[in-house]
PATORLUM-197672 format. One record per atom (N, C-alpha, C): atom name; residue number from 1; x negated, y negated, z negated. Coordinates in nm, 2 decimals. Example, Ala and Ser with C-alpha at 12.3 -4.5 7.8 and 13.67 -1.06 7.14 Angstrom:
PATORLUM-197672
- name/resi/xx/yy/zz
- N/1/-1.32/0.57/-0.78
- CA/1/-1.23/0.45/-0.78
- C/1/-1.32/0.33/-0.78
- N/2/-1.28/0.22/-0.71
- CA/2/-1.37/0.11/-0.71
- C/2/-1.29/0.00/-0.79
end
This chain:
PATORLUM-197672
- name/resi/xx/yy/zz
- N/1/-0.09/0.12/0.00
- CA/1/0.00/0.00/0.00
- C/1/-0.09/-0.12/0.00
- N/2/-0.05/-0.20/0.09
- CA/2/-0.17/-0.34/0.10
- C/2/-0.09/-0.45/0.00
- N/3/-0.14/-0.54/-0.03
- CA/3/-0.08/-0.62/-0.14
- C/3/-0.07/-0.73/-0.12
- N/4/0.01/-0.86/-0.13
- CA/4/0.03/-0.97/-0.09
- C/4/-0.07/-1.09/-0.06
- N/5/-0.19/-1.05/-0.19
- CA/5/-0.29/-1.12/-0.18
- C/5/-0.37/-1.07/-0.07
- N/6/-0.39/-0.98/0.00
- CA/6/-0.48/-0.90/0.07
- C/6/-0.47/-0.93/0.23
- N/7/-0.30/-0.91/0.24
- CA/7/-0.24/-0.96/0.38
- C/7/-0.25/-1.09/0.37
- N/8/-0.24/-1.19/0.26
- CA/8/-0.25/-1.30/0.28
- C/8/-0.42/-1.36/0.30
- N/9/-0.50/-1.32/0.31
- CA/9/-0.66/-1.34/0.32
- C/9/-0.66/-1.26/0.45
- N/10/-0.63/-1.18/0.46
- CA/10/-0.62/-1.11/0.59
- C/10/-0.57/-1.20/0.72
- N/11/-0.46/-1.22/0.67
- CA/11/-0.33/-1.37/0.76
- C/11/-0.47/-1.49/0.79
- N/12/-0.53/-1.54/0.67
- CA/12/-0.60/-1.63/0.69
- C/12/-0.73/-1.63/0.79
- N/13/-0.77/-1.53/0.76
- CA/13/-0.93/-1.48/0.86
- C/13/-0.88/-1.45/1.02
- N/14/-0.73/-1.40/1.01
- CA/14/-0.70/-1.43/1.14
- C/14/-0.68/-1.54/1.21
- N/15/-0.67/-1.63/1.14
- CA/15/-0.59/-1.77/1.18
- C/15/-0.72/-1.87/1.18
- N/16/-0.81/-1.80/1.10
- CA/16/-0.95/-1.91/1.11
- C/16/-1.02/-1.83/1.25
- N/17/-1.05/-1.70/1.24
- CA/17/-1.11/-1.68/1.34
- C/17/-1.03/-1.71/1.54
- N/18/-0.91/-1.75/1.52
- CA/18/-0.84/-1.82/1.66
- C/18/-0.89/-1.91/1.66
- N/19/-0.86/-2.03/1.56
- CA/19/-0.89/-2.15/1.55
- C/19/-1.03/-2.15/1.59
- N/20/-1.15/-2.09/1.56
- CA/20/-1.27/-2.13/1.57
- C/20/-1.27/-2.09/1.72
- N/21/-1.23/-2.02/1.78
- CA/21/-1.29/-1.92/1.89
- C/21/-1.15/-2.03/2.00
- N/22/-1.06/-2.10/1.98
- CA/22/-1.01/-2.21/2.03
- C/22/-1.11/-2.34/2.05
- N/23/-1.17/-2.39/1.98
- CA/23/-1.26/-2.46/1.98
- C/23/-1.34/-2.45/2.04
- N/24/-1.41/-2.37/2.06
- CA/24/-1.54/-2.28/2.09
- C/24/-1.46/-2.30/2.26
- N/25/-1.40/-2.26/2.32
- CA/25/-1.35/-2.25/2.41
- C/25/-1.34/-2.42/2.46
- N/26/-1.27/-2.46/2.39
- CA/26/-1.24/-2.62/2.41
- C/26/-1.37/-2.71/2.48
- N/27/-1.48/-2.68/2.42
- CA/27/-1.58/-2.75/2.43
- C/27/-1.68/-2.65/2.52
- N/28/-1.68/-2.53/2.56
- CA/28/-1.76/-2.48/2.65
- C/28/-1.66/-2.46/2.75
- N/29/-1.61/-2.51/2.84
- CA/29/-1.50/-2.46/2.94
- C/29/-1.58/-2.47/3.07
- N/30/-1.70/-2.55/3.07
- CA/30/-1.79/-2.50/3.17
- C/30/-1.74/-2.63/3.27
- N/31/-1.65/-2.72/3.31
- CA/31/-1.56/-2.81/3.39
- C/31/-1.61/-2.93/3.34
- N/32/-1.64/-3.01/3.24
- CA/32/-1.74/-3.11/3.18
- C/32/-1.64/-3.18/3.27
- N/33/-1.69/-3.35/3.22
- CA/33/-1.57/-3.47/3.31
- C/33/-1.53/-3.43/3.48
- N/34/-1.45/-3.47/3.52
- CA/34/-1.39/-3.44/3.62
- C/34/-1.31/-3.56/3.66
- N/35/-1.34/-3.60/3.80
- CA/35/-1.30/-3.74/3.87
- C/35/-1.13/-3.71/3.90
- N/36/-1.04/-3.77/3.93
- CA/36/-0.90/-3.71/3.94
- C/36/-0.92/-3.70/4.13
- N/37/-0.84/-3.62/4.17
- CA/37/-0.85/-3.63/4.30
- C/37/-0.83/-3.71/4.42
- N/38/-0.90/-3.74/4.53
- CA/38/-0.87/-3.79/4.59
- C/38/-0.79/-3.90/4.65
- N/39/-0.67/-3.80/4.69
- CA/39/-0.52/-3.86/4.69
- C/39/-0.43/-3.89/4.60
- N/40/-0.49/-3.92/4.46
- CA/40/-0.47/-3.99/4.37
- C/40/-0.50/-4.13/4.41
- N/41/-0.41/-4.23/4.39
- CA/41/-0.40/-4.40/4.40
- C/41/-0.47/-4.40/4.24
- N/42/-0.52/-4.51/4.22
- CA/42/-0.53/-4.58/4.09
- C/42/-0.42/-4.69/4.06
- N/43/-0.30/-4.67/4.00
- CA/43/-0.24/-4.77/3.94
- C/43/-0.26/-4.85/3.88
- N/44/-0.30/-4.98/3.91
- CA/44/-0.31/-5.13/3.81
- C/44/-0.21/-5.14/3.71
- N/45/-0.13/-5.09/3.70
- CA/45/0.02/-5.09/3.57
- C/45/-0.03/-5.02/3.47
- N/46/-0.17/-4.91/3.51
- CA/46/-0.13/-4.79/3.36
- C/46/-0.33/-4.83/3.39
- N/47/-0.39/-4.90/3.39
- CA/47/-0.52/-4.92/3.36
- C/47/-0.57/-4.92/3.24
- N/48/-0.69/-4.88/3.19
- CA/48/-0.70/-4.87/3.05
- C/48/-0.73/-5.05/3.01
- N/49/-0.73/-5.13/2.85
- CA/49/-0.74/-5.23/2.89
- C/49/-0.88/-5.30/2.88
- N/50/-0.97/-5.19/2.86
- CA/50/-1.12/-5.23/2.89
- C/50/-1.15/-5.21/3.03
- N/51/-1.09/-5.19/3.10
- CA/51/-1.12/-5.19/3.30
- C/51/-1.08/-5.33/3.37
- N/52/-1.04/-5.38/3.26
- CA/52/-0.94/-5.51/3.33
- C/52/-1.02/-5.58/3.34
end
């Protein structure tokens, strides 16, 4: 019989080990900045307000 405290440290090491390995993922995704495409217009309405 497993016990509340056990599943619950269990529950947790699961939830830490996604989280880290989310991360981990987040920041090596190998794609680094990326220009938007092409046939993308630049909209003067939605400019950030340091480009102005």
């Amino acid at each position: 019989m497993i016990t509340a405290m056990t599943f619950l440290l269990l529950l947790l090491a699961v939830a830490v080990l996604l989280s880290a390995d989310t991360v981990r993922r987040v920041f090596t995704d190998g794609r680094g900045p990326q220009r938007p495409p092409v046939s993308h217009f630049q909209d003067p309405d939605f400019l950030a307000p340091t480009t102005r």
